[in-house]
N, C-alpha and C positions, 0 to 999 in steps of 0.2 A: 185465590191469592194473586195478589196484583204483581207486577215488576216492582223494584225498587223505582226505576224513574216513574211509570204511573204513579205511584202513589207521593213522587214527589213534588208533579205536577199536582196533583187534588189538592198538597198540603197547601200548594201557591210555594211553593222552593223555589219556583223558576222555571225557565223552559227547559225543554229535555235534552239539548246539549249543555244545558250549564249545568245540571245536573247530575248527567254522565260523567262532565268535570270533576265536578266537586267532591261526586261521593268516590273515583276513583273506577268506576265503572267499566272505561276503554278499553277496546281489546286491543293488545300489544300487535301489529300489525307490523313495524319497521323492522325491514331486513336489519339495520343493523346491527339492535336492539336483541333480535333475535337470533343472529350470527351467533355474537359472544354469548349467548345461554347456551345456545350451539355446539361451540369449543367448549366451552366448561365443562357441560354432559359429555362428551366426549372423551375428554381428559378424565373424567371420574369415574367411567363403566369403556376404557379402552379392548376388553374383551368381548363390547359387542359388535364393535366394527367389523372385525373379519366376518362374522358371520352375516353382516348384511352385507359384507359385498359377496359373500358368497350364494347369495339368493337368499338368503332366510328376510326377508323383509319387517316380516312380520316383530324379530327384534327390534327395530326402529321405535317399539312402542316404549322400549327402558327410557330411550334417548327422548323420547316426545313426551312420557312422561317426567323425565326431570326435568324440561324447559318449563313444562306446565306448572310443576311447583318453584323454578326458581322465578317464573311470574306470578306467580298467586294464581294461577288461574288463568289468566287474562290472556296470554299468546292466543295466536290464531291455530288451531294444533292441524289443519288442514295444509297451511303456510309452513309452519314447521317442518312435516312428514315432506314437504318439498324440499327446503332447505337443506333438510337432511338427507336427501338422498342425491342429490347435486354434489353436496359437500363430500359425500363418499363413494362417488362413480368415478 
């Protein structure tokens, strides 16, 4: 099974960042972009905050996993799990 871009290049779609473009591919990487998904998750599951700052980290996954679906997918969720743990020290 090929990648979506491979097989965009075989089609002749174009090069592999226009492709990446086009089909919507990028990983969401911008702090600020990912800030406000951030705050939102936050704001929607506020009962998990205490418990990561109380060491449970490991909750940080509710908060990483809503960024990840209010991006489609697409956040950097390594980027994220930092953000979010900044945001809440």
């Amino acid at each position: 099974m090929n990648s979506p871009v491979i097989e965009g290049v075989l089609d002749g779609d174009g090069e592999p960042d226009q492709i990446v473009a086009v089909r919507g591919l990028a990983v969401v990487s911008d702090d600020a972009a990912l800030l406000e998904a951030i705050d939102a998750a936050i704001g929607d599951n506020p009962d998990v905050v205490p418990r990561i700052r109380d060491g449970k980290v490991q909750a940080a996954g509710v908060l990483i996993g809503a960024v990840m679906k209010a991006t489609r997918g697409k956040a950097d969720a390594a980027r994220v799990r930092e953000l979010i743990m900044e945001r809440l020290s």
